[in-house]
Predicted model as a PDB file, atoms N, CA, C, CB and O in Angstrom, pLDDT in the B-factor column:
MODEL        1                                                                  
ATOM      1  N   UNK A   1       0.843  -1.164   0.000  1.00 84.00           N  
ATOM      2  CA  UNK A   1       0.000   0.000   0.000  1.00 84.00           C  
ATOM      3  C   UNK A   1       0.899   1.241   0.000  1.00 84.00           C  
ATOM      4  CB  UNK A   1      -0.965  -0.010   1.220  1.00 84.00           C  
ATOM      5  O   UNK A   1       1.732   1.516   0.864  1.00 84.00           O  
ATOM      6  N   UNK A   2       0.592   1.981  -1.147  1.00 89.00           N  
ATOM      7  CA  UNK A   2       1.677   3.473  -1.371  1.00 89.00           C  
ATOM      8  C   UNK A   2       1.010   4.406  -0.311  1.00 89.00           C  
ATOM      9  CB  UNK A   2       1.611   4.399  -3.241  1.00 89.00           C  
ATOM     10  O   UNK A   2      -0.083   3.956   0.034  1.00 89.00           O  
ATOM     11  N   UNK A   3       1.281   5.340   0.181  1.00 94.00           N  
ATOM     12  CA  UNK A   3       0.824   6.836   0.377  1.00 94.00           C  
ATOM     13  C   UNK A   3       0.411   7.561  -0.382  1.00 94.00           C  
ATOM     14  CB  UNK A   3       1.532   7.543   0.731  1.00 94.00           C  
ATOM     15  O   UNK A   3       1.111   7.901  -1.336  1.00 94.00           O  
ATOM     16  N   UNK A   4      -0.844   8.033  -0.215  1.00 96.00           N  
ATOM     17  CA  UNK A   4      -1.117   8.999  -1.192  1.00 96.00           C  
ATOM     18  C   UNK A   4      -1.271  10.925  -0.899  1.00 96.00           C  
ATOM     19  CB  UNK A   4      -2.452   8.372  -1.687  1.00 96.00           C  
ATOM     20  O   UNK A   4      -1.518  11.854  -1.668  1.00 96.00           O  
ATOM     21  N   UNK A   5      -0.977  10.854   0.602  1.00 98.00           N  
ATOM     22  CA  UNK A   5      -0.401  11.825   0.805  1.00 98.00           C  
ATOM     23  C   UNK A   5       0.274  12.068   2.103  1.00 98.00           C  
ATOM     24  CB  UNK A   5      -1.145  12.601   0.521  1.00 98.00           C  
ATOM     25  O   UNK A   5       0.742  11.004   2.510  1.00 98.00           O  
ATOM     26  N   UNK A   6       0.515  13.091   2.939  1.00 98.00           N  
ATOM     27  CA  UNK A   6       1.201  13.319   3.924  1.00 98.00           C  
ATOM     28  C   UNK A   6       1.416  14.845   4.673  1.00 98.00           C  
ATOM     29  CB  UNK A   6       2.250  12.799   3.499  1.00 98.00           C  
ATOM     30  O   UNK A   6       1.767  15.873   4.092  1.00 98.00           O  
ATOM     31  N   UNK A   7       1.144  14.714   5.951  1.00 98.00           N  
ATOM     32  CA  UNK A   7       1.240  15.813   6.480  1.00 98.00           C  
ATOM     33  C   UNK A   7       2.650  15.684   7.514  1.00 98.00           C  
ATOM     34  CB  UNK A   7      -0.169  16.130   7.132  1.00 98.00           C  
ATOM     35  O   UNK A   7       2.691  14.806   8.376  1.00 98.00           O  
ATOM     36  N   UNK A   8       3.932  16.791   7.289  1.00 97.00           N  
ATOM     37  CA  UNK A   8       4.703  17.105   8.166  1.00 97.00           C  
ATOM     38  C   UNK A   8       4.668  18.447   8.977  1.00 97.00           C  
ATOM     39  CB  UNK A   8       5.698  16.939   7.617  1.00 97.00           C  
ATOM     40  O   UNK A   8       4.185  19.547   8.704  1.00 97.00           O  
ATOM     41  N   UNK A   9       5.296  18.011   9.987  1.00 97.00           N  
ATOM     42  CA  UNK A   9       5.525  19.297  10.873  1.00 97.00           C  
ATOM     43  C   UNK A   9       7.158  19.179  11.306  1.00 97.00           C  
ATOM     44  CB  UNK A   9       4.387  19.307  12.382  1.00 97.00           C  
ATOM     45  O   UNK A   9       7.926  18.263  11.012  1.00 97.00           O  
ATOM     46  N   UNK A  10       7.386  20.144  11.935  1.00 94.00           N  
ATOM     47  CA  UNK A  10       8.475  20.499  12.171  1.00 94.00           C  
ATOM     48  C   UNK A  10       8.517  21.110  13.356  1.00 94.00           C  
ATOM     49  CB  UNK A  10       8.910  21.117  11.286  1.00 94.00           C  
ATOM     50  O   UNK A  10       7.768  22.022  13.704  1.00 94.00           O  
ATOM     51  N   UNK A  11       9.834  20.373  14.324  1.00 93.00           N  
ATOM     52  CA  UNK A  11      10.282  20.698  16.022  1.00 93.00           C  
ATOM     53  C   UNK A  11      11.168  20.999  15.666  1.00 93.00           C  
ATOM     54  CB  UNK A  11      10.422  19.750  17.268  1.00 93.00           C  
ATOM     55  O   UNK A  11      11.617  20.745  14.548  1.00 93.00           O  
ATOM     56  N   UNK A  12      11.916  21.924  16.918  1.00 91.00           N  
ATOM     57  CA  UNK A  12      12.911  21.837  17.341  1.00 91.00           C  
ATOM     58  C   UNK A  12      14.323  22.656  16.075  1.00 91.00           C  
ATOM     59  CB  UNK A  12      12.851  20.263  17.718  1.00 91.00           C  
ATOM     60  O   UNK A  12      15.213  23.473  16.309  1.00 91.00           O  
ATOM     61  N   UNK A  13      14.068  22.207  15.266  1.00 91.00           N  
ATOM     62  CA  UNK A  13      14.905  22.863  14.563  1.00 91.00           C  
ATOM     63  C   UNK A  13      14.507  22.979  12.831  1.00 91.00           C  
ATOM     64  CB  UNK A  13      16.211  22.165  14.891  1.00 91.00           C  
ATOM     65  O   UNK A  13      13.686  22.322  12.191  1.00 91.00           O  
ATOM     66  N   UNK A  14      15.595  24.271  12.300  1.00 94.00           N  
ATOM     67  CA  UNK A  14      15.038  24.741  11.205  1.00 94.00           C  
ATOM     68  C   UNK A  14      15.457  23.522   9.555  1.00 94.00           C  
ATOM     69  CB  UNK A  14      15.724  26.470  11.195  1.00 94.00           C  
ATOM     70  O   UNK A  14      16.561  22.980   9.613  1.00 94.00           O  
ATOM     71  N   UNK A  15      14.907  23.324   8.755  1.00 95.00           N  
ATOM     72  CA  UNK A  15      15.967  22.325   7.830  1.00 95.00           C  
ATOM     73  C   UNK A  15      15.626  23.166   6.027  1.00 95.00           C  
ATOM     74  CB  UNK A  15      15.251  20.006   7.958  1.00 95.00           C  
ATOM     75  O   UNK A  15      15.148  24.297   5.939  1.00 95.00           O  
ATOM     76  N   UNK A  16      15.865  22.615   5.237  1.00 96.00           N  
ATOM     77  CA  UNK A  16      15.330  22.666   3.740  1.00 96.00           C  
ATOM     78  C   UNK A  16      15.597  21.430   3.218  1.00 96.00           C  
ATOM     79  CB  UNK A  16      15.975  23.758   2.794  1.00 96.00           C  
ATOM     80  O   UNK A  16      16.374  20.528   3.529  1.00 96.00           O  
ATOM     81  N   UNK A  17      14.639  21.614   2.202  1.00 97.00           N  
ATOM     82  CA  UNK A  17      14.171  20.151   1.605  1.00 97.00           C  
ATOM     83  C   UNK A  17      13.634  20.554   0.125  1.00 97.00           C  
ATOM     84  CB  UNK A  17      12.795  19.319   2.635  1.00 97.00           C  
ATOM     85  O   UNK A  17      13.535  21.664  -0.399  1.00 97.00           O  
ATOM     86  N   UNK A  18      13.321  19.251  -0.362  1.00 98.00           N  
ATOM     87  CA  UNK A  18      13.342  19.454  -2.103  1.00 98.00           C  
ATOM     88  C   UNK A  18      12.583  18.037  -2.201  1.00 98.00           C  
ATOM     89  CB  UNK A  18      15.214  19.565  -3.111  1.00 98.00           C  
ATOM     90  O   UNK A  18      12.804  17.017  -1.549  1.00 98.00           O  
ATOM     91  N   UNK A  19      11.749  18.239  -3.075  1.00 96.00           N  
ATOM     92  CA  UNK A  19      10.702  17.190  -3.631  1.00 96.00           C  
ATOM     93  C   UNK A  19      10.547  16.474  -4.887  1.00 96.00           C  
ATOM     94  CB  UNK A  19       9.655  17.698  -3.610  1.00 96.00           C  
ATOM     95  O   UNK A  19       9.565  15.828  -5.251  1.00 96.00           O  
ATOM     96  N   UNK A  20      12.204  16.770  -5.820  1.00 95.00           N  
ATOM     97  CA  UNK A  20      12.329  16.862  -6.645  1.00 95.00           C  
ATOM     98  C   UNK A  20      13.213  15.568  -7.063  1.00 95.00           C  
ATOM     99  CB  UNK A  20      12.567  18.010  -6.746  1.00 95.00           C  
ATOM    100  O   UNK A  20      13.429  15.020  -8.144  1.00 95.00           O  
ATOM    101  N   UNK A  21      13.568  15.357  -5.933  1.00 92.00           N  
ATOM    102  CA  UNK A  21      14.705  14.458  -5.831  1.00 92.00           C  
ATOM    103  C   UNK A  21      16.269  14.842  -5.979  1.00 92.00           C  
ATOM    104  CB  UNK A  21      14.452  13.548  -6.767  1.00 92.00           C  
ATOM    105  O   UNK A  21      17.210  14.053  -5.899  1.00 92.00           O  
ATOM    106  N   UNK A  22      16.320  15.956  -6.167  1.00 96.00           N  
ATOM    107  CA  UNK A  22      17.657  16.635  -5.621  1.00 96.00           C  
ATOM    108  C   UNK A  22      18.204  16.664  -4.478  1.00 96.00           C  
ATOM    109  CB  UNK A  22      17.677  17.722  -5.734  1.00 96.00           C  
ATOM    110  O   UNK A  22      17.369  16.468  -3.595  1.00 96.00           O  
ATOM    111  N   UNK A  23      19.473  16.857  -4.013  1.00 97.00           N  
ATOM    112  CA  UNK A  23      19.605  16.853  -2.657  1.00 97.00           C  
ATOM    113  C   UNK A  23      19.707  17.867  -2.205  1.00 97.00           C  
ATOM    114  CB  UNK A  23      20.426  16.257  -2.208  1.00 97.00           C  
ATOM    115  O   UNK A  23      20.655  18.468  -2.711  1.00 97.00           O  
ATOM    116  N   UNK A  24      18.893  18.745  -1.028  1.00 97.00           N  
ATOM    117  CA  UNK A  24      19.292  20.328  -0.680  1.00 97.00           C  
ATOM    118  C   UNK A  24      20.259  20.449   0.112  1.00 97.00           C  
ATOM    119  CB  UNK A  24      18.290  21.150  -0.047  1.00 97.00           C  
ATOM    120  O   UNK A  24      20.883  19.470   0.523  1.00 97.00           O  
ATOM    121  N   UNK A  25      20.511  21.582   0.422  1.00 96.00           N  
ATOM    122  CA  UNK A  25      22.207  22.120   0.620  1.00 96.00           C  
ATOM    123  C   UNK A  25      21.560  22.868   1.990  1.00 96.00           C  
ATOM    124  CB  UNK A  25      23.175  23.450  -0.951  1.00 96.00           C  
ATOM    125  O   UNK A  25      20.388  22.704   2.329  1.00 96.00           O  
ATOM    126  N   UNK A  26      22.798  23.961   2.930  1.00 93.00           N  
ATOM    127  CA  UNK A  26      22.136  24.187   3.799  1.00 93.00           C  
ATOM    128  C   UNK A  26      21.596  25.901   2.843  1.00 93.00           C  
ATOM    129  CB  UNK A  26      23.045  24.030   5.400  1.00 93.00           C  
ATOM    130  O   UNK A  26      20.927  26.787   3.376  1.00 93.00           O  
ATOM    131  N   UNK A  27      22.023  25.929   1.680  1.00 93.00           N  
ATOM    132  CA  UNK A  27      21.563  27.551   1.486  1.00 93.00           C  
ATOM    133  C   UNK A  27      20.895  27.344  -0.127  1.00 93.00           C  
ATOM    134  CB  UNK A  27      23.211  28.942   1.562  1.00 93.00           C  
ATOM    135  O   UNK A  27      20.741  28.249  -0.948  1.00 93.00           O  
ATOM    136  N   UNK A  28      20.564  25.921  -0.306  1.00 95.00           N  
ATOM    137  CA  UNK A  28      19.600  25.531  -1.386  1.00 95.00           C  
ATOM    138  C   UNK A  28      18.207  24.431  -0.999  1.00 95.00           C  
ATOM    139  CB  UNK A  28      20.586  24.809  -2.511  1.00 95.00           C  
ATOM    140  O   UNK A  28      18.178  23.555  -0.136  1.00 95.00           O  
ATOM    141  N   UNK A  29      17.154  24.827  -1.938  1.00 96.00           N  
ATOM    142  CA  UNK A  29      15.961  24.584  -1.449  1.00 96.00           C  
ATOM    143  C   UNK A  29      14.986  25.243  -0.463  1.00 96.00           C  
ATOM    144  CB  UNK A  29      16.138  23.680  -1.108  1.00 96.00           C  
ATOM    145  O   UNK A  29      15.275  26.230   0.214  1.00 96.00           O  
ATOM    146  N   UNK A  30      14.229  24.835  -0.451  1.00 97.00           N  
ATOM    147  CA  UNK A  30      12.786  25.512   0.400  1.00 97.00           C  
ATOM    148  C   UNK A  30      13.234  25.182   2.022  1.00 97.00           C  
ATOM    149  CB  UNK A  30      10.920  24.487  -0.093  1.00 97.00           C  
ATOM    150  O   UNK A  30      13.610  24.167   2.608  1.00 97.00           O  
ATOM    151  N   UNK A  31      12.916  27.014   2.536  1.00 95.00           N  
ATOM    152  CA  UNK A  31      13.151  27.172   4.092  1.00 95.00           C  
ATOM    153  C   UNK A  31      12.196  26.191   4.823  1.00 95.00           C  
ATOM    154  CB  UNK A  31      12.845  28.758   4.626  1.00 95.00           C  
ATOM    155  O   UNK A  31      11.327  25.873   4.011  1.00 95.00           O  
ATOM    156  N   UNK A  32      11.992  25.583   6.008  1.00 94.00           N  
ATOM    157  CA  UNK A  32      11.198  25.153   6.872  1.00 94.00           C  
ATOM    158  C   UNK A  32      11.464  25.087   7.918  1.00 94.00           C  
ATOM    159  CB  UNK A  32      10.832  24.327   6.700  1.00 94.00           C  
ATOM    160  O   UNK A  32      12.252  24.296   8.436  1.00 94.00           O  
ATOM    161  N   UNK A  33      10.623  26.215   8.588  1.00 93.00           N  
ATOM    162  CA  UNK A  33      11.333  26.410  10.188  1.00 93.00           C  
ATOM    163  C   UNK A  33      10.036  25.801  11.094  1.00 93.00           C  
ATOM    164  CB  UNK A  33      11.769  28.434  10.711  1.00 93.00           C  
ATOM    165  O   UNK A  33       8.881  25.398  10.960  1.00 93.00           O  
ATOM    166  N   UNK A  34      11.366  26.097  12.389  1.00 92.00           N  
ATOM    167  CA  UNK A  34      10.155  25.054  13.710  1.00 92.00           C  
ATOM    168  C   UNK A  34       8.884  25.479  13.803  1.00 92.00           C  
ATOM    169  CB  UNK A  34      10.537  25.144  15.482  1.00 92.00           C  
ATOM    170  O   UNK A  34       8.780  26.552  14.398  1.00 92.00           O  
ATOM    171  N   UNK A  35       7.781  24.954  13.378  1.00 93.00           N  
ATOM    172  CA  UNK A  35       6.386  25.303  13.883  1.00 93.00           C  
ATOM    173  C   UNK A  35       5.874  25.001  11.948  1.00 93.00           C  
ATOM    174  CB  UNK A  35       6.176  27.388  14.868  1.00 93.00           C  
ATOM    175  O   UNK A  35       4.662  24.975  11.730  1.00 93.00           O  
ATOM    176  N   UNK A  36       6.586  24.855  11.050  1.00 96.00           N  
ATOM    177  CA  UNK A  36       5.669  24.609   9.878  1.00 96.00           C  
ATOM    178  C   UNK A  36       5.270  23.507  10.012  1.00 96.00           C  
ATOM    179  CB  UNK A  36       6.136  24.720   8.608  1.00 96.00           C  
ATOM    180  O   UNK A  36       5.551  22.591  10.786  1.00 96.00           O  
ATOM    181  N   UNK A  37       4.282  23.684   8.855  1.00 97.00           N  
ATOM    182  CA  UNK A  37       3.111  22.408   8.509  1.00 97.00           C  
ATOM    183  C   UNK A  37       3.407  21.948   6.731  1.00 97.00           C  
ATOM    184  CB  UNK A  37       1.057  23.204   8.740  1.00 97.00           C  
ATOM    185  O   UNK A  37       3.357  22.951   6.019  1.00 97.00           O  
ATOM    186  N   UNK A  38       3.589  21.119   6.235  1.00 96.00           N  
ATOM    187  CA  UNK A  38       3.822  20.838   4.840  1.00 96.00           C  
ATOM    188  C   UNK A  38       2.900  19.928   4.665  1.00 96.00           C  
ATOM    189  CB  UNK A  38       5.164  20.397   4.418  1.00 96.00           C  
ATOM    190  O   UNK A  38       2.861  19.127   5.598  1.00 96.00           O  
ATOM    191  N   UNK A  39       2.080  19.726   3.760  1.00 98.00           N  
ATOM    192  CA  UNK A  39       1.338  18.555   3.141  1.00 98.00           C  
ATOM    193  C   UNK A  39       1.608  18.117   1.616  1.00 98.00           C  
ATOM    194  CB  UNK A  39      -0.113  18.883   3.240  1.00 98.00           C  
ATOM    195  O   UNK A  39       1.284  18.771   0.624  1.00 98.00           O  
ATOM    196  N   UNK A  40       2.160  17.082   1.631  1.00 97.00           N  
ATOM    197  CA  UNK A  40       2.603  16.482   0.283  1.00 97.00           C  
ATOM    198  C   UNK A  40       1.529  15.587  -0.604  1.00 97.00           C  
ATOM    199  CB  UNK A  40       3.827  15.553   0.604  1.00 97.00           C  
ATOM    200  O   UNK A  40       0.950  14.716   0.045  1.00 97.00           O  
ATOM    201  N   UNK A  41       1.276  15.664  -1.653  1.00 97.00           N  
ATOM    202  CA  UNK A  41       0.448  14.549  -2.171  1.00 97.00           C  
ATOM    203  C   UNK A  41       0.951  14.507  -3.359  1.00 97.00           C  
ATOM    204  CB  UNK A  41      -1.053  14.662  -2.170  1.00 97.00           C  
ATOM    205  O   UNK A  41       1.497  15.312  -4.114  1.00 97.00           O  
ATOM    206  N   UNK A  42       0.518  12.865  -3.391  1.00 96.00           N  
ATOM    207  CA  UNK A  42       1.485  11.959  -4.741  1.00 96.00           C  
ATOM    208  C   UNK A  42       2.655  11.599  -4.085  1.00 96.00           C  
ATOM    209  CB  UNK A  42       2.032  12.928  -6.277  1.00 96.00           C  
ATOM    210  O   UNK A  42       3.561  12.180  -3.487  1.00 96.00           O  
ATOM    211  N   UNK A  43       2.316  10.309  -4.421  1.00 94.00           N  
ATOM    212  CA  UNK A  43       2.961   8.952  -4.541  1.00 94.00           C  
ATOM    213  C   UNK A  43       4.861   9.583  -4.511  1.00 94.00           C  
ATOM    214  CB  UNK A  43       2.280   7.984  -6.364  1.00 94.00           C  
ATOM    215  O   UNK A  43       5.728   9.454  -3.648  1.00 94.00           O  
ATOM    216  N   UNK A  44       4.875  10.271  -5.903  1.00 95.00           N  
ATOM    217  CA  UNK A  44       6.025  10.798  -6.518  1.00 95.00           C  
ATOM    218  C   UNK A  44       6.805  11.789  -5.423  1.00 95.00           C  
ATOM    219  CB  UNK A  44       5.566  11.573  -7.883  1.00 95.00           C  
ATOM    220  O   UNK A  44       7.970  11.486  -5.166  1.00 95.00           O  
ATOM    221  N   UNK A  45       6.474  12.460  -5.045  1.00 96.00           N  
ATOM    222  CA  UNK A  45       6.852  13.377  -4.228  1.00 96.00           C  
ATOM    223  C   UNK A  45       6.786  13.061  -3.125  1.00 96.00           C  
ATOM    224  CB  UNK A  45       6.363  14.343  -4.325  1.00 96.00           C  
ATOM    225  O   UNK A  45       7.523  13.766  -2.436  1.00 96.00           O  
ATOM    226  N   UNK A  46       6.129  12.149  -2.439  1.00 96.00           N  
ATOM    227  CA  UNK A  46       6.741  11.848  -1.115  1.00 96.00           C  
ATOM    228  C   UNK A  46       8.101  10.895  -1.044  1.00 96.00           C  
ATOM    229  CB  UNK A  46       5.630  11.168  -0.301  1.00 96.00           C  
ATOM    230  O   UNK A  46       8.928  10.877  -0.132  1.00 96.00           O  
ATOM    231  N   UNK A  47       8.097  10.157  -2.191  1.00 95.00           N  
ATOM    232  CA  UNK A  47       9.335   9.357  -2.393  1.00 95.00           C  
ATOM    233  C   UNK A  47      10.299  10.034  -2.720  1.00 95.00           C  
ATOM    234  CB  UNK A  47       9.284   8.414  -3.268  1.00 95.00           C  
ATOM    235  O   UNK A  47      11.293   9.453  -3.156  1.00 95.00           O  
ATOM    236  N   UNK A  48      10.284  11.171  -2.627  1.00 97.00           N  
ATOM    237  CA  UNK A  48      11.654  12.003  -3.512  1.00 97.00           C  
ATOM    238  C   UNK A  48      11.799  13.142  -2.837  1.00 97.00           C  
ATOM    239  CB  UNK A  48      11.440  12.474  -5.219  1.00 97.00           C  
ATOM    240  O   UNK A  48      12.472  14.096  -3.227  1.00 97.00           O  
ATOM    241  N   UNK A  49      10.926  13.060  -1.396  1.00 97.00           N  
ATOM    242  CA  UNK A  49      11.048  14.174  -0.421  1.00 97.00           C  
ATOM    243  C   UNK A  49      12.728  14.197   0.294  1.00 97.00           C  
ATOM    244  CB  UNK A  49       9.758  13.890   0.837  1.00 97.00           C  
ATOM    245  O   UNK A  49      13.132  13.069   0.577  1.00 97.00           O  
ATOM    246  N   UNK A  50      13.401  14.989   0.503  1.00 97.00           N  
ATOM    247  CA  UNK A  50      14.544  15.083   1.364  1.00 97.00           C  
ATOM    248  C   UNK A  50      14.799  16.118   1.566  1.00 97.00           C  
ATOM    249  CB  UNK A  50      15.563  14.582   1.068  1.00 97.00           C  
ATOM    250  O   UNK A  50      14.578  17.169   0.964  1.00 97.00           O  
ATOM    251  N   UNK A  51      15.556  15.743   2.921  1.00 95.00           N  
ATOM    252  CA  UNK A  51      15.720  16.806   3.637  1.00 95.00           C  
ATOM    253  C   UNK A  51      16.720  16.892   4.355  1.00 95.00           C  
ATOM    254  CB  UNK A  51      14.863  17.013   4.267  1.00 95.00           C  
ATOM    255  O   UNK A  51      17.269  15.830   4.649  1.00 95.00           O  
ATOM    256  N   UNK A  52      17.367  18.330   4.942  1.00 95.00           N  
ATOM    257  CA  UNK A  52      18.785  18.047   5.739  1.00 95.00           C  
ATOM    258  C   UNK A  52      19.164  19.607   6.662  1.00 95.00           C  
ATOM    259  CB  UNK A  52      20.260  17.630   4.341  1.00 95.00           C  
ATOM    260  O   UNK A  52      18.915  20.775   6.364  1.00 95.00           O  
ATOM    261  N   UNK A  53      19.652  19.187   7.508  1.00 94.00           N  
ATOM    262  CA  UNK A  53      19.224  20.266   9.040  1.00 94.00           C  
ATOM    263  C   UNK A  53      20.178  21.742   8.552  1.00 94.00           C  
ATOM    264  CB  UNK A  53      20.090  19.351  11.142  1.00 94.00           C  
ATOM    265  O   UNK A  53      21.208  21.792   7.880  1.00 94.00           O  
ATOM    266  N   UNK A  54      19.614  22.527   8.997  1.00 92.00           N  
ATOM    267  CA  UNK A  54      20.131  24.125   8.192  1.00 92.00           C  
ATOM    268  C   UNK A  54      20.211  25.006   9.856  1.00 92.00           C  
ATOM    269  CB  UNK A  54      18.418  25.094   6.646  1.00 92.00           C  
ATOM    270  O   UNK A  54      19.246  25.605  10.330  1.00 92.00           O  
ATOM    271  N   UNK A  55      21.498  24.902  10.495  1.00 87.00           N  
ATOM    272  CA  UNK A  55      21.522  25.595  11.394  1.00 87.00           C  
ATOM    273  C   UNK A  55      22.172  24.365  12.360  1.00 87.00           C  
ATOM    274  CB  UNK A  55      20.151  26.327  11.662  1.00 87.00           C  
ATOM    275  O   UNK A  55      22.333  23.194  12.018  1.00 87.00           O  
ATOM    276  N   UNK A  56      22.521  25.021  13.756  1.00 90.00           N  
ATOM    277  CA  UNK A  56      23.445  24.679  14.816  1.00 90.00           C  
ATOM    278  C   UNK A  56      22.699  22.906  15.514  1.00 90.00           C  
ATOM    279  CB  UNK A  56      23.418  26.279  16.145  1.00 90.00           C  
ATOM    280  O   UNK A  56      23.335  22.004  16.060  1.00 90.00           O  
ATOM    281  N   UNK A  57      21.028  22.974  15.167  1.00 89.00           N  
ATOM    282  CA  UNK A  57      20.239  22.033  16.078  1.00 89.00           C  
ATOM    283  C   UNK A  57      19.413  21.138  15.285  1.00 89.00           C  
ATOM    284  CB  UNK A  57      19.327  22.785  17.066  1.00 89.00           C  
ATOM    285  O   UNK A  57      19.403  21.532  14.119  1.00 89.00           O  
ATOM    286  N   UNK A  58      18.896  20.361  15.412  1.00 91.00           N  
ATOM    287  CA  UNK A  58      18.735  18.912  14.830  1.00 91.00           C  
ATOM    288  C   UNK A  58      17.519  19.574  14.842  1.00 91.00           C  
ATOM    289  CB  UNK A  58      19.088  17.318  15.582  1.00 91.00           C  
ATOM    290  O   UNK A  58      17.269  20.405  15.715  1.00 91.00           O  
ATOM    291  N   UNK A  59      16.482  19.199  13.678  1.00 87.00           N  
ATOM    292  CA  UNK A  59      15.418  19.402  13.635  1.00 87.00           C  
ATOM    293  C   UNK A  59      14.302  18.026  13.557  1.00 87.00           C  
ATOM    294  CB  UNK A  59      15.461  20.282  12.666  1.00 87.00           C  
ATOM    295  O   UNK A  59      14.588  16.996  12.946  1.00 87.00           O  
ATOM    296  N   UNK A  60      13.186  18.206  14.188  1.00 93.00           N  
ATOM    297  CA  UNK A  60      12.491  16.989  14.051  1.00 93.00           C  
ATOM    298  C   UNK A  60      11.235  16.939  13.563  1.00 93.00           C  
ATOM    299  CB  UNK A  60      12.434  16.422  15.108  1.00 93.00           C  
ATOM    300  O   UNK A  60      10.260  17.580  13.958  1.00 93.00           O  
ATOM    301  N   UNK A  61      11.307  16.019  12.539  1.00 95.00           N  
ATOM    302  CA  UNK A  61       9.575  15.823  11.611  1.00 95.00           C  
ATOM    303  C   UNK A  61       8.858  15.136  12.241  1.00 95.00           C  
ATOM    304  CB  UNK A  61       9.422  15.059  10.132  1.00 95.00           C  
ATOM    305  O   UNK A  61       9.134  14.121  12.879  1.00 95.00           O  
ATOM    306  N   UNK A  62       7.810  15.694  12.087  1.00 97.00           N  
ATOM    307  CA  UNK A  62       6.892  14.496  12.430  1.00 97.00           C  
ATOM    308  C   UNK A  62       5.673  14.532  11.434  1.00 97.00           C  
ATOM    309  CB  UNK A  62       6.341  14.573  14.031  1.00 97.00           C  
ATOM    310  O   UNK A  62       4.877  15.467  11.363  1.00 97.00           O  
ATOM    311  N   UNK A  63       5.621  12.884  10.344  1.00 97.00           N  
ATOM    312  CA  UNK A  63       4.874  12.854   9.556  1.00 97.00           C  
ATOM    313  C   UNK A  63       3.713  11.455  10.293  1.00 97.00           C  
ATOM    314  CB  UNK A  63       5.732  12.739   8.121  1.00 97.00           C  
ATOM    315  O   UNK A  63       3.773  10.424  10.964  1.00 97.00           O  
ATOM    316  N   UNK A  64       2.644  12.428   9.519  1.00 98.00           N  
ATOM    317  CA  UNK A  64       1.337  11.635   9.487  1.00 98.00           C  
ATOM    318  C   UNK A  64       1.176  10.770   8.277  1.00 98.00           C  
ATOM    319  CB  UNK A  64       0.137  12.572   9.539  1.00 98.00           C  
ATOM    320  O   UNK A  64       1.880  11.276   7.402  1.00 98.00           O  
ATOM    321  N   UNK A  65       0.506   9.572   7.765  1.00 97.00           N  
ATOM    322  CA  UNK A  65       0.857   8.792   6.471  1.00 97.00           C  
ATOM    323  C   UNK A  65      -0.651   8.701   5.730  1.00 97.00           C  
ATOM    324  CB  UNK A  65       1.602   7.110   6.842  1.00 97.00           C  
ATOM    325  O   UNK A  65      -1.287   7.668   5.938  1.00 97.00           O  
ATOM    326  N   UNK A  66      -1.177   9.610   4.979  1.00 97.00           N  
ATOM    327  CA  UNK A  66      -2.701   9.353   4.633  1.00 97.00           C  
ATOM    328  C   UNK A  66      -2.712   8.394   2.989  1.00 97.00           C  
ATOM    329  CB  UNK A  66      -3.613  11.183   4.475  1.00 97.00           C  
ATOM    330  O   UNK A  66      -2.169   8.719   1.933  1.00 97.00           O  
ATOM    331  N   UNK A  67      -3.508   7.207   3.289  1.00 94.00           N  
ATOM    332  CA  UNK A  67      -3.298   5.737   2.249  1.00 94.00           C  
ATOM    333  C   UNK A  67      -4.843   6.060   1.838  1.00 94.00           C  
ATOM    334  CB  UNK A  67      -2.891   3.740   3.166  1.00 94.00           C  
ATOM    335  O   UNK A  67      -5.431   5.338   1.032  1.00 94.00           O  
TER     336      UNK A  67                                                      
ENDMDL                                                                          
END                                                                             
């Protein structure tokens, strides 16, 4: 069973991410700081979601999985 979409949030710390399947950098791709909300849909784009911490502190997702 795939996902067909997805809701993240974001603790604790700030990151950027890319849906493209590129890998983001800490000063490439889309900002996401502590307290956003992202909702992804398609299959495609949640598989090709990544992401990587932009600043001094570990940031933490927390995704919901809607099938």
């Amino acid at each position: 069973m795939s996902a067909r979409a997805v809701l993240v949030t974001s603790e604790s710390g700030d990151i950027r991410f890319r849906i493209d399947g590129g890998l983001p950098t800490t000063s490439g791709g889309h900002y996401f700081t502590n307290g956003d909300t992202l909702v992804l849909t398609g299959t495609q784009a949640i598989q090709q979601f990544r992401g990587i911490r932009c600043g001094d502190t570990n940031g933490v997702l927390r995704v919901t999985y809607f099938y």
